[in-house]
C-alpha positions in Angstrom: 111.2 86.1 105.6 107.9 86.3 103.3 108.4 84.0 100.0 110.3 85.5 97.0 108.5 85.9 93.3 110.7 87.8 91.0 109.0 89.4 88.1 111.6 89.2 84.7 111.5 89.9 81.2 112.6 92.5 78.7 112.5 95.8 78.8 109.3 97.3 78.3 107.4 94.2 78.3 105.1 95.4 81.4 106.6 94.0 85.1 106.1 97.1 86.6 102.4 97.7 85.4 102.0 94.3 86.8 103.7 94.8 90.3 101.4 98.0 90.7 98.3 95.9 90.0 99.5 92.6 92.2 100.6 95.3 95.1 97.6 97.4 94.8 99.9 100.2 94.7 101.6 103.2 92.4 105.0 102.7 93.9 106.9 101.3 90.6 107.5 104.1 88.5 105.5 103.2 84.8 106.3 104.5 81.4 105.9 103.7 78.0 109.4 103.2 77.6 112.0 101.0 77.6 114.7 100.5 80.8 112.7 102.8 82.8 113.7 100.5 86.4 116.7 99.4 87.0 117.0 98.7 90.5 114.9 96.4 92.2 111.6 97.5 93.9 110.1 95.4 96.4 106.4 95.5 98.1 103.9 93.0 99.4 100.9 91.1 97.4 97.8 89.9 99.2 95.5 89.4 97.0 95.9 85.3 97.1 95.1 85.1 101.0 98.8 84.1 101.3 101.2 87.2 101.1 104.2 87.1 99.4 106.9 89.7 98.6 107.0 90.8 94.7 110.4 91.9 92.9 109.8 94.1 90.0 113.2 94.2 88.5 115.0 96.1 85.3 114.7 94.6 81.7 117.6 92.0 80.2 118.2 93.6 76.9 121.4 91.0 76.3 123.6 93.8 76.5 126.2 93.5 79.0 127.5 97.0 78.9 127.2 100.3 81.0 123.5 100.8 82.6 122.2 97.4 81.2 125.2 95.5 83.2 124.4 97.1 86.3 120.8 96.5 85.8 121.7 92.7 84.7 123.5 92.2 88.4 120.5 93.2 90.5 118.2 91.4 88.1 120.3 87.9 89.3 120.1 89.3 92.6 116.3 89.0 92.4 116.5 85.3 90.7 118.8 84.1 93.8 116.2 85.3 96.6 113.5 83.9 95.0 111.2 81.0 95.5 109.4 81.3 91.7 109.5 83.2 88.8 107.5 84.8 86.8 108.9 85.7 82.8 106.7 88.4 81.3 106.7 88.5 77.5 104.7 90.8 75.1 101.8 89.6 73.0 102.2 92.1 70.7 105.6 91.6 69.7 105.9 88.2 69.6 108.3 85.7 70.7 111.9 87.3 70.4 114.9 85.5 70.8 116.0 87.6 74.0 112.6 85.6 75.4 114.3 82.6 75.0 117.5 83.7 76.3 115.8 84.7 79.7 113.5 81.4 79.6 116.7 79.3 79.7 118.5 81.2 82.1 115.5 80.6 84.8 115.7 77.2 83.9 119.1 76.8 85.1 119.1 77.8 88.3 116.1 75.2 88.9 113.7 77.5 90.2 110.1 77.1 89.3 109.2 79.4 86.1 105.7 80.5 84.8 104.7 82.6 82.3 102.9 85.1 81.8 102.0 86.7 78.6 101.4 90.3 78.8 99.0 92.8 76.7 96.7 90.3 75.3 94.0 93.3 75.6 92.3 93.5 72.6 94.1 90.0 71.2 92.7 86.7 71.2 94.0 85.2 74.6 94.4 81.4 72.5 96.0 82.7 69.4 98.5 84.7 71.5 99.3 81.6 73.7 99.9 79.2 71.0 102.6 81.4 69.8 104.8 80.8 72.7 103.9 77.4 73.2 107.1 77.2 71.2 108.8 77.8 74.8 107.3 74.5 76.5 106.3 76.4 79.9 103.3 74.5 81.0 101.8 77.0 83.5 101.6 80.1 80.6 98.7 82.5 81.4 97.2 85.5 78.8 96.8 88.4 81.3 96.7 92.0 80.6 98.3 93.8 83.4 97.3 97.4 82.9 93.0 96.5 82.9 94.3 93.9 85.9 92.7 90.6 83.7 94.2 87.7 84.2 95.3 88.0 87.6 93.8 85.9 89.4 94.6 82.8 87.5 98.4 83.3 87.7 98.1 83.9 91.3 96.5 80.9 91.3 99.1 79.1 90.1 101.8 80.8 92.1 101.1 79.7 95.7 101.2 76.2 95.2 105.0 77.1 94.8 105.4 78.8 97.5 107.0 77.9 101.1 103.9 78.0 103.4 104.8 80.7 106.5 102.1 80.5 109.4 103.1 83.8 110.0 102.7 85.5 107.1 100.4 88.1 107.8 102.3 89.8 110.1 105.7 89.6 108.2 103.9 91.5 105.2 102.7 94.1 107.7 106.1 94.5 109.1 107.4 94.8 105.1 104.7 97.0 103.9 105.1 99.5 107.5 108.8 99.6 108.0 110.2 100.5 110.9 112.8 103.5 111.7 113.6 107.0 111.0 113.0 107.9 107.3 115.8 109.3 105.8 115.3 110.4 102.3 118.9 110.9 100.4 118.4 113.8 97.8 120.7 115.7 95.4 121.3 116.6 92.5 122.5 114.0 89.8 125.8 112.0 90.3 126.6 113.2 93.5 126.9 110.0 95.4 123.2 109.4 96.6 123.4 105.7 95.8 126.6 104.9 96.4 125.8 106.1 100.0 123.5 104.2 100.2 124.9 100.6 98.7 127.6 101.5 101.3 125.5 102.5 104.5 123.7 98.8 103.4 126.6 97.0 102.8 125.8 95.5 99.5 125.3 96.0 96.0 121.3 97.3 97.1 120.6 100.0 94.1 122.6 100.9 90.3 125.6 102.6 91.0 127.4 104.5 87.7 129.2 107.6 86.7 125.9 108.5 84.5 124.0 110.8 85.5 119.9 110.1 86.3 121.1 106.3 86.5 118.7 106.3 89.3 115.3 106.9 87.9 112.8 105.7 91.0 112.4 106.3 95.0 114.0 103.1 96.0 113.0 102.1 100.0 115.1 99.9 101.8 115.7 98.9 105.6 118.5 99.7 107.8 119.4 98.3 111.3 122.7 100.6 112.2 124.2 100.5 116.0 120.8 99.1 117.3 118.8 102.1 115.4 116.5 101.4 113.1 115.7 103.6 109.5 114.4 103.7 106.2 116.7 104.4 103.6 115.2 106.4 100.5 117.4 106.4 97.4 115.9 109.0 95.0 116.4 110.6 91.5 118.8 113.6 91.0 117.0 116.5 90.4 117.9 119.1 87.8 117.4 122.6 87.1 113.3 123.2 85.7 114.7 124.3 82.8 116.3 121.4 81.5 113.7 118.3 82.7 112.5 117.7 79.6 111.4 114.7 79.0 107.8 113.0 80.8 109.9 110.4 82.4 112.4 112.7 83.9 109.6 114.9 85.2 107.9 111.5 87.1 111.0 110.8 88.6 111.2 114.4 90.3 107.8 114.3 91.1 108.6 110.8 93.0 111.5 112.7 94.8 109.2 115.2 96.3 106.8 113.1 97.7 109.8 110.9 99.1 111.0 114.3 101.3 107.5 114.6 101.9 107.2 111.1 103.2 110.3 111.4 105.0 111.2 112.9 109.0 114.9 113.7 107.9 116.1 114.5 104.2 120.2 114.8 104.1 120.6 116.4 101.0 123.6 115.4 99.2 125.9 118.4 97.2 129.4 117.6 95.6 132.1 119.3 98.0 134.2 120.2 94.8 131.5 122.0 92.9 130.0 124.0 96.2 126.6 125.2 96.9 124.8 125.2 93.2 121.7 127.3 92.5 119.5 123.6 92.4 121.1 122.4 96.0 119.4 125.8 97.2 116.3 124.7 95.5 116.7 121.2 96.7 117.2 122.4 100.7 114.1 124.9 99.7 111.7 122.2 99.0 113.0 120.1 102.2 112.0 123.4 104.1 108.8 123.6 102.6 107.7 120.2 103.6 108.7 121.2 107.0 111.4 118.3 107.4 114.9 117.8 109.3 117.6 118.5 107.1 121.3 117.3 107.2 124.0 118.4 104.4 126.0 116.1 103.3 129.1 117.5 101.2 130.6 114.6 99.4 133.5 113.6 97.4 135.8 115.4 100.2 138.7 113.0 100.2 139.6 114.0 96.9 140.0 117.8 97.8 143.0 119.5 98.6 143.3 121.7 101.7 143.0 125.0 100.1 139.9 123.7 98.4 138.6 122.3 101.3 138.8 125.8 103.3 137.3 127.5 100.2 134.3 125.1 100.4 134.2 125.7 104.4 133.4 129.0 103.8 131.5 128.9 100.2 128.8 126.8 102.4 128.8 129.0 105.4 128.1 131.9 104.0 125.2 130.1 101.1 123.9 128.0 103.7 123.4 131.0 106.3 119.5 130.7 106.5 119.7 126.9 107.9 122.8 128.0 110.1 121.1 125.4 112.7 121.3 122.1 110.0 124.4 120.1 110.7 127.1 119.8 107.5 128.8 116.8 107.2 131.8 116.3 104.8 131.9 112.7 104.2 133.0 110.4 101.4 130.2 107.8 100.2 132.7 106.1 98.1 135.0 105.2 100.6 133.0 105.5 103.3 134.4 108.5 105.9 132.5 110.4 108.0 129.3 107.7 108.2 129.3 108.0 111.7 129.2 112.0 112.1 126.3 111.8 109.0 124.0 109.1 111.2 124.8 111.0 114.1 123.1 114.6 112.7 120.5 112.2 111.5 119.6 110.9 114.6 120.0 114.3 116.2 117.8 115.9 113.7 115.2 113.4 113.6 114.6 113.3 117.7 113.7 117.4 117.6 112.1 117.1 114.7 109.8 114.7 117.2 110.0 116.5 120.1 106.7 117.2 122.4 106.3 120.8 123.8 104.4 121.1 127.1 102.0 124.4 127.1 102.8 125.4 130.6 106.8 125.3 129.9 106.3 127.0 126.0 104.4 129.9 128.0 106.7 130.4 130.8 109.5 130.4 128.0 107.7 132.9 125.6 107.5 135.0 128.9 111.3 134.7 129.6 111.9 135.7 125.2 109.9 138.8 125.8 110.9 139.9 128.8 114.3 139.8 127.5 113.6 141.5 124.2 109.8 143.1 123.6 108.2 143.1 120.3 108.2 146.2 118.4 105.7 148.7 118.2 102.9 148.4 115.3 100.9 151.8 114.8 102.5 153.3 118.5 101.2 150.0 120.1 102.8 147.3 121.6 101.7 143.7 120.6 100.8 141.8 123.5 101.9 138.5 123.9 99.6 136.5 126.5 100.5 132.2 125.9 102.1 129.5 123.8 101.1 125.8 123.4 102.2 123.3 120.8 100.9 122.6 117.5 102.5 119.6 116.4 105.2 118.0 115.5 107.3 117.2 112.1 107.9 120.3 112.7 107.7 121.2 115.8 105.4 123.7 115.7 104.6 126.6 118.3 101.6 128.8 118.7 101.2 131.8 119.9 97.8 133.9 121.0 98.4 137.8 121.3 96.6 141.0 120.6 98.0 142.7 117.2 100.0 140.3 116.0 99.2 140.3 112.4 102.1 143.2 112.5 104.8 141.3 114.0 107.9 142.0 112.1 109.6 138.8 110.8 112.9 139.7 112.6 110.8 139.3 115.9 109.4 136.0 114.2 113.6 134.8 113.9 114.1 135.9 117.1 111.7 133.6 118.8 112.7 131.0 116.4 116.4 131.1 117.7 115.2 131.8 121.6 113.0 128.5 120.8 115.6 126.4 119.3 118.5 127.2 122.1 116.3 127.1 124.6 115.0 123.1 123.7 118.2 122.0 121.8 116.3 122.0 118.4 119.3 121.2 116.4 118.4 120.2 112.6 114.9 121.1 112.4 113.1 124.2 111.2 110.7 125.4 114.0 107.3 126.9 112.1 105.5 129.6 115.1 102.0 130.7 114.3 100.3 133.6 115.9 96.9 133.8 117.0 95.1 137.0 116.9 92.5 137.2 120.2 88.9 137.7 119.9 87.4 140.9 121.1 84.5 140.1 123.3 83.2 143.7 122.1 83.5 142.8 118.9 80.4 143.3 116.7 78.6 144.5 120.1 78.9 148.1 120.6 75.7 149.2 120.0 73.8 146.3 122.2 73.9 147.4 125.4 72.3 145.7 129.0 68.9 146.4 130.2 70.6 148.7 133.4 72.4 150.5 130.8 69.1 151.5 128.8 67.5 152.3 132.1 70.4 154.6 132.9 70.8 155.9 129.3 66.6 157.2 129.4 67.4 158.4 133.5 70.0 160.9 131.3 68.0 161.9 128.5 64.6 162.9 130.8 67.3 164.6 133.1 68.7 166.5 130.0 65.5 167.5 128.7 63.9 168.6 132.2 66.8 171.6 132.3 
């Protein structure tokens, strides 16, 4: 593994400003507010020569109750893997007493601790470090994380603690490109999405709590499950438009998006005692949009009685009728039932999703679809239907070139979807079919005509005007 720096501090006080700069990236969610992360986010700095993997973690407010507990736990989690520390503080505040309470837990587990003191934009770097001088840190560094100034001095500082790892390089590649199937988890809030994952992991990996929107980031972490390899995506719960109300709130759907985006499978996670809810349609609507495999996930189904499971059976059948070919999984993330039927749709879903189509074989089957059931008529004329080939994949993606196809009804449209999907075992994956209009070769050309047809054309009219 790549060395360990854990960023710390109180809330607010600018770690994940500072990871974005160190990573070069926009992966930390930022806000000008306090406890906005409270998991921990991981990613890859190279701007030393010597990469190293950077934890930006939650802020210690002292209080050892509710969120802030669970945030404390995977803040010591990121103390324990790590090979140095850095403790942010804010210029502009001052020296607090929390600061002190952080500096001395650092100092007790040994670990090398430097400090960094943030927001000095606009300051005088010396008078802001000869307030905490108090502290006795010897390597203390004025940076200002959001104009990226002081960087490279506490970077500087920073490798000399590090392990030295000849291989290096290629560990952060394999860090920053993970391998496997990415599996985005989405739902709405409090359904289970982190506590699937935690126990798909096997540890304590993200906040788990019976708030809802404890989860407020897009939280990737790597999975190695019987030989397969994925990329777990813990994301936000997403509301209703209506009530997201807040700027923070409305960054942490915005991250959830781009997660099903950058996912191949998105199992979206619904609470088997509440049903199919206006916002899971939503939710599956956006996965369809992006053109992604899709699992349902119903969760919290040990706690259901048998009638209620038979009423939710049948709720979801008849709701869920437009992705009739997604697999539904009832499964319980808390005590961990049905995992292997869940990773099994994923797995399923995620293979068609990557299927290649051969033209020859797509044409000979759009031959066998038609022949078995012809278009309709548009305007007393039947479309014609000539050849298919592949357009891609994530979805897969067929195209088909015809004569008067802009007409096709979207019934016909369904019906090659389904002919498609049974024909190649498509299970879990919406299928997207283009059609593409021919060209007339006439087109534009009907008053052009060849030099022999001229010569026959005058042959007519001096034949005409002779009688």
């Amino acid at each position: 593994m790549l060395p360990v720096v854990a960023l710390v501090g109180r809330p607010n006080v600018g770690k994940s400003t500072l990871f974005n700069a160190l990573t070069k990236s926009r992966d930390a969610l930022v806000a000008d507010l306090p406890g906005v992360t409270r998991d921990r986010h991981y990613g890859v700095c190279r701007l030393g020569g010597c990469p190293f993997v950077l934890v930006d973690t939650g802020g210690l407010s002292g209080e050892r109750v509710d969120i802030d507990a669970l945030t404390e736990r995977q803040v010591q989690f990121a103390i324990d893997e790590a090979s140095a520390c850095v403790l942010l503080v804010d210029a502009r505040e001052g020296l607090l007493p929390q600061d002190r309470a952080i500096l001395d837990r650092l100092r007790r587990t040994g670990k090398p601790v430097l400090l960094a003191v943030n927001k000095t934009d606009g300051l005088d770097p010396q008078a802001a470090l000869a307030e905490f001088s108090a502290l006795g840190v010897a390597a203390t560094f004025a940076i200002a994380a959001a104009h990226a100034r002081g960087l490279d001095a506490l970077l500087g500082a920073v490798l000399p603690l590090l392990p030295v790892d000849a291989d290096a390089d290629a560990r952060g590649e394999d860090l920053e490109q993970m391998a496997g199937t990415r599996v985005a988890v989405v739902g709405r809030p409090n359904v289970g999405k982190s506590t699937l994952v935690n126990r798909l992991l096997g540890e304590e990996r993200v906040v788990v709590s019976d708030i809802a929107g404890t989860t407020r980031d897009s939280i990737h972490v790597q999975l190695e499950r019987d030989g397969r390899q994925y990329v777990l995506i813990d994301t936000a719960g997403v509301r209703r438009r209506g009530r997201v109300e807040d700027a923070l709130e409305k960054f942490s759907v915005i991250k959830t998006l781009q997660s099903i985006a950058a996912a191949e499978v998105a199992v979206v996670m619904l609470d088997a005692g509440e049903g199919v809810t206006d916002q899971d349609l939503a939710l599956i609507g956006q996965v369809l949009d992006a053109g992604r495999a899709l699992v349902i996930a119903a969760n919290k189904w040990d706690g259901l009685a048998q009638y209620d499971r038979e009423r939710c059976k049948a709720g979801l059948e008849r709701k869920l009728d437009f992705v009739a070919w997604a697999r539904i999984v009832f499964l319980s993330a808390k005590h961990g039932s049905g995992f292997r039927e869940l990773m099994r749709a994923v797995d399923r879903a995620g293979t068609a999703a990557a299927r290649e189509l051969g033209t020859s074989d797509l044409t000979r089957s759009l031959e066998k679809a038609v022949a078995a059931h012809q278009p309709p008529l548009v305007r007393g004329h039947a479309p014609k239907l000539r050849f298919a080939h592949p357009g891609g994949n994530h979805p897969p993606t067929i195209v088909i070139h015809g004569t008067r196809t802009k007409h096709i009804a979207d019934s016909y449209r369904r019906y090659l979807e389904n002919f498609f999907r049974k024909r190649y075992k498509l299970e879990g994956t919406p299928i997207r079919i283009e059609f593409r209009e021919g060209e007339n070769p006439y087109a534009g050309k009907r008053n052009v005509l060849t030099e022999s047809q001229q010569r026959k054309r005058r042959r007519m009219i001096r034949h005409v005007r002779g009688r």
